[in-house]
N, C-alpha and C positions, 0 to 999 in steps of 0.2 A: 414293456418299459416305456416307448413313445406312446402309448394310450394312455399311460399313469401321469408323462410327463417329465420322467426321469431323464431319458434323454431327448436330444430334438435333431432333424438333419442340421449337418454344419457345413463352411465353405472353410473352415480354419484350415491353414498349413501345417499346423502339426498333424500326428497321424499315427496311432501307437498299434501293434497286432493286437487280435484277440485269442485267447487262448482258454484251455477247460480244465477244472479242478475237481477233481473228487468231494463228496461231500462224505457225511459219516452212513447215511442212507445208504451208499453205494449210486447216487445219482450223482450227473454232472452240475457244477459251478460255471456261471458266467462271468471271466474275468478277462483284465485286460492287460495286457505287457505294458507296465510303464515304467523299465528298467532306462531306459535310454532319456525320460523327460528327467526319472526323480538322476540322475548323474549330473544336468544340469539344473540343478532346481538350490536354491540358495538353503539349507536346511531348518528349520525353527528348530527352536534349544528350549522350549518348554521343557521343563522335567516330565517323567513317569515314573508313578510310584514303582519301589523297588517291591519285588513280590513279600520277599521276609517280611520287611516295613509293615507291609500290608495285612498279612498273619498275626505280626505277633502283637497288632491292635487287636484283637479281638477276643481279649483276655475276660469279658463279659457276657458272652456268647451264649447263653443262654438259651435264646431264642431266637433263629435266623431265618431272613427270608431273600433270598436272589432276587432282582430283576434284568429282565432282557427285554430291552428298547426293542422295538419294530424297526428294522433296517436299518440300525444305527444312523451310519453315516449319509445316510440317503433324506436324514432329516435335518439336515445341516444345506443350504442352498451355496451354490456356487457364486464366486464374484462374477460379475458381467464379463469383468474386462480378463478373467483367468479360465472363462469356460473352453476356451477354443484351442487350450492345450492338453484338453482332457479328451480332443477326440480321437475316434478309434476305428479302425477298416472292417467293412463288414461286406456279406456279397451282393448286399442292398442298396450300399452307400456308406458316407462318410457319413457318421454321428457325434455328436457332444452332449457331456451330460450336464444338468442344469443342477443337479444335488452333487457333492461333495462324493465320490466314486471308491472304493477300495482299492489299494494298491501304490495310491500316491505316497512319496513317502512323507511328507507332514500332516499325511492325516492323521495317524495317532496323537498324535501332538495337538492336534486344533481341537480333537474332539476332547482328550483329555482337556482342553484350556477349558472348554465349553462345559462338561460336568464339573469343573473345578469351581465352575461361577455360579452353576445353576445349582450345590447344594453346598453353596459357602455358607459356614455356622451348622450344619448339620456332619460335614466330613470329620472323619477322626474321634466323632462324639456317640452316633449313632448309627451311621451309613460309612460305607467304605467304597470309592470306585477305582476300577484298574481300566481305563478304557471306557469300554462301554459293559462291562459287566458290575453291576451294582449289589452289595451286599449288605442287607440292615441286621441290624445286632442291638438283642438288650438284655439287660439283667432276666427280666421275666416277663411273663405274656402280657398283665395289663401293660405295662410300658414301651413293650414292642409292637402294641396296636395301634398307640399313641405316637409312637416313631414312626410307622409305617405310613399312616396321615402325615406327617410332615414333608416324607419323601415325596408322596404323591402329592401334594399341593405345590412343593416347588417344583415337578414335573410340568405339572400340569399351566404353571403361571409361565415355562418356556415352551411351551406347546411340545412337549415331548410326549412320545405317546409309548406305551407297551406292548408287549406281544404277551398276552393274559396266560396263552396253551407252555410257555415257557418259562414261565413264572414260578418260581418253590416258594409258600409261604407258610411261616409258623413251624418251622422243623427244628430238633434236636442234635441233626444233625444233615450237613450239605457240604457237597462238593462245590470246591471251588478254589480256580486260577489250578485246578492239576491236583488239588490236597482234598481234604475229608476234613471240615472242622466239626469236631464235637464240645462238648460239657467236660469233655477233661483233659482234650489236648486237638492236636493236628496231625494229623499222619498220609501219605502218600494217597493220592485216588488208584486205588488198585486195580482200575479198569485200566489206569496209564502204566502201571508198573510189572501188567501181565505181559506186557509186549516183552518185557525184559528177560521174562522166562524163554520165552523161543527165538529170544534175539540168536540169528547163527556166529559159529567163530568168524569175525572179522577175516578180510582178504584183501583188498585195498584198503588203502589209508582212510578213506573217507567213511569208510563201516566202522574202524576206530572211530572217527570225530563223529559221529551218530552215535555211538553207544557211549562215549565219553560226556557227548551232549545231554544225554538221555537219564543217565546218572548224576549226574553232575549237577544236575537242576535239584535234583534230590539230595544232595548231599550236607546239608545240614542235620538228616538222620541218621549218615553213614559215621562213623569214629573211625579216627587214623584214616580217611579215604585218599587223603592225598598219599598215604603211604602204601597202601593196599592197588589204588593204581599206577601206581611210579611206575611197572614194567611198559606200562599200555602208554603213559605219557611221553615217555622215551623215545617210542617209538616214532612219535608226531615229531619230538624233535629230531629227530635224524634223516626222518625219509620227507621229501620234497617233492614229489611226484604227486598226484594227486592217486591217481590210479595204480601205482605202485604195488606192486604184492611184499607184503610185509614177509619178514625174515621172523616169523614168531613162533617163539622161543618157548620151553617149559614154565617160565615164569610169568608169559603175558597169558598162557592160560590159568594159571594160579589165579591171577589178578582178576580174569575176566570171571572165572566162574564164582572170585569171593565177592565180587560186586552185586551179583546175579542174587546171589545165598542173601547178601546184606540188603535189599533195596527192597527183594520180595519180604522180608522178615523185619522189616524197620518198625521200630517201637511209634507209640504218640510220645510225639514232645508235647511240654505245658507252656502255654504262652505266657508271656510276662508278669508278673504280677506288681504291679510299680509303686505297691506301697512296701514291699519287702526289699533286701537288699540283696545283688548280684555275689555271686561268687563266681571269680574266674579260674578256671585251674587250666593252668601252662605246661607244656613239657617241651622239649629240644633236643634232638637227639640227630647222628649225622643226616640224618634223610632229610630233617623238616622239621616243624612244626605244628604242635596241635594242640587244642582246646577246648575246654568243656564250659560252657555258660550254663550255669544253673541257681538254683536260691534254694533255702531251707525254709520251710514252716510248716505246722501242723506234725511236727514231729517224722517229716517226712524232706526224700530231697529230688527236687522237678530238674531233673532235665531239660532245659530251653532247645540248646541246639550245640551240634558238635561243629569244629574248624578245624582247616589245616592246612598248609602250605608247604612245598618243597623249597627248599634252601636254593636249588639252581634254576630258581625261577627269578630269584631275586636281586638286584645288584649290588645291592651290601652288603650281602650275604655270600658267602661259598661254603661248600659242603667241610672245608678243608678247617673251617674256623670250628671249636669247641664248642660242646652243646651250651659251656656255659653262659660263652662270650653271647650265642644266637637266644639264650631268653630272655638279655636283655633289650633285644628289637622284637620280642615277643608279642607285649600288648600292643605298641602299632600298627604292625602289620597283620596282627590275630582282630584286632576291634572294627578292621574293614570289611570285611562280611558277617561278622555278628551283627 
């Protein structure tokens, strides 16, 4: 990295440790602890797209192609007068980096502001980015070649460059952001949802909030999941310990193992179709709330995505009120994660 230029020695008084991450290879990551700068560091509020958001654009999919920038954030240069808080202990010396570093916490944010500007008029139309992971979409291939030039000319007019060996172009179908989109819907990357099958029974609280995490990101596939994990939820609210051995019960294994059955066996949803009209179907009942977004056409009926929420998660809500009285806060609170 000081032969590339990435970083340089520094005399800055800041000074964060270095620390090593696993890669997917089984090699180590070079990164740096900068928990203690980003705790003082004023935050930017730039948005990121929401992942759904991001999916259920791509209702013309056709024809898809990935890109992966070459060190993303490493092509981004650092301000002068903010590189000397980026430096880090090594058994060489003090170092700072002169490109924009991983781990800061506004870098997602800066870099999303920076693809936000460098494919404004192309985003939402025919490219999609979450970060720095880039995905072009078109009805069919001549016009997805013709997209794919656009993307790379305003690449190239911000001097961004590629990593070509990481590149997917022209597929039917590609992983991406954790899903699998295809020509007839989206459904889970079951490279990420295998993990789910050998996930062990939970023991401390925190194997809950991982497997709850882990699901949960999925759960636009799962129907009733708020109701299916209520035993497992419970449980987080009651125990306060981090490390805590949970008290669990015949029904947090019910829950665990009907999660397991439902995430590995989740159907494709169909992404939006926005010239047809939504249907929403509601129900209420003492647990919670749930909900189906879907449309009719072609004599057929699409599944977009399931919702659901627990009643004692909510403040206007208790379990104690009648289902009927909780569907009338239905589409509010259900039209927040759809």
């Amino acid at each position: 990295m000081l032969e590339e230029g990435i970083i340089e020695p520094s005399k800055s008084p800041w000074a964060s440790p270095v620390v090593s991450a696993p890669k997917k290879d089984g090699s180590m990551r070079f990164c740096v602890d900068y928990r203690k700068l980003n705790s003082v560091t004023t935050r930017d509020a730039y948005p990121i797209p929401r992942i759904d958001d991001t999916l259920d654009s791509l209702q013309e999919a056709k024809f898809i192609s990935t890109l992966d920038l070459r060190s993303g954030y490493w092509q981004v240069e650092m301000d002068k007068d903010s590189k000397e808080k980026t430096a880090f202990i090594t058994h060489r010396g003090l170092y700072e980096f002169n490109v924009m570093p991983f781990g800061l916490t506004n870098a997602p944010a800066t870099f999303q502001r920076l693809m936000d500007i460098v494919l404004a008029g192309l985003k939402w139309q025919c490219c999609l980015v979450y970060i720095d992971d880039i995905i072009v979409y078109s009805p069919n291939f001549e016009q997805h070649l013709l997209d794919l030039e656009k993307v790379f000319l305003a690449l190239r007019e911000a001097n961004l460059t590629l990593k070509a060996s990481k590149c997917c172009f022209c597929r039917k179908e590609m992983k991406y952001l954790g899903h699998v989109v295809t020509q007839n819907g989206i459904k889970p990357d079951p490279t990420l949802t295998k993990a789910v099958t050998y996930f062990p029974q939970p023991k401390p609280i925190k194997d809950v909030q991982s497997f709850l995490g882990l699901t949960g990101y999925y759960r636009r596939f799962i129907k009733n999941y708020a109701k299916i994990a209520e035993p497992l939820i419970k449980q987080l609210r009651q125990l306060k310990e981090r490390n805590y051995h949970l008290s669990w019960t015949p029904e947090c294994t019910t829950a665990f193992e009907a999660l397991k059955n439902k995430l590995t066996a989740a159907p494709i949803m169909s992404t939006p179709n926005f010239n047809e009209p939504f249907i929403l179907e509601l129900d209420a009942c003492e647990y919670g709330l749930v909900a189906v977004l879907a449309q009719e056409y072609n004599k057929m009926k699409h599944v977009i995505a399931y919702a659901s929420r627990t009643l004692s998660s909510m403040n206007e809500i208790t379990a104690r009120q009648s289902a009927k009285h909780s569907q009338l806060y239905g589409p509010h609170y259900i039209s927040d994660p759809i």
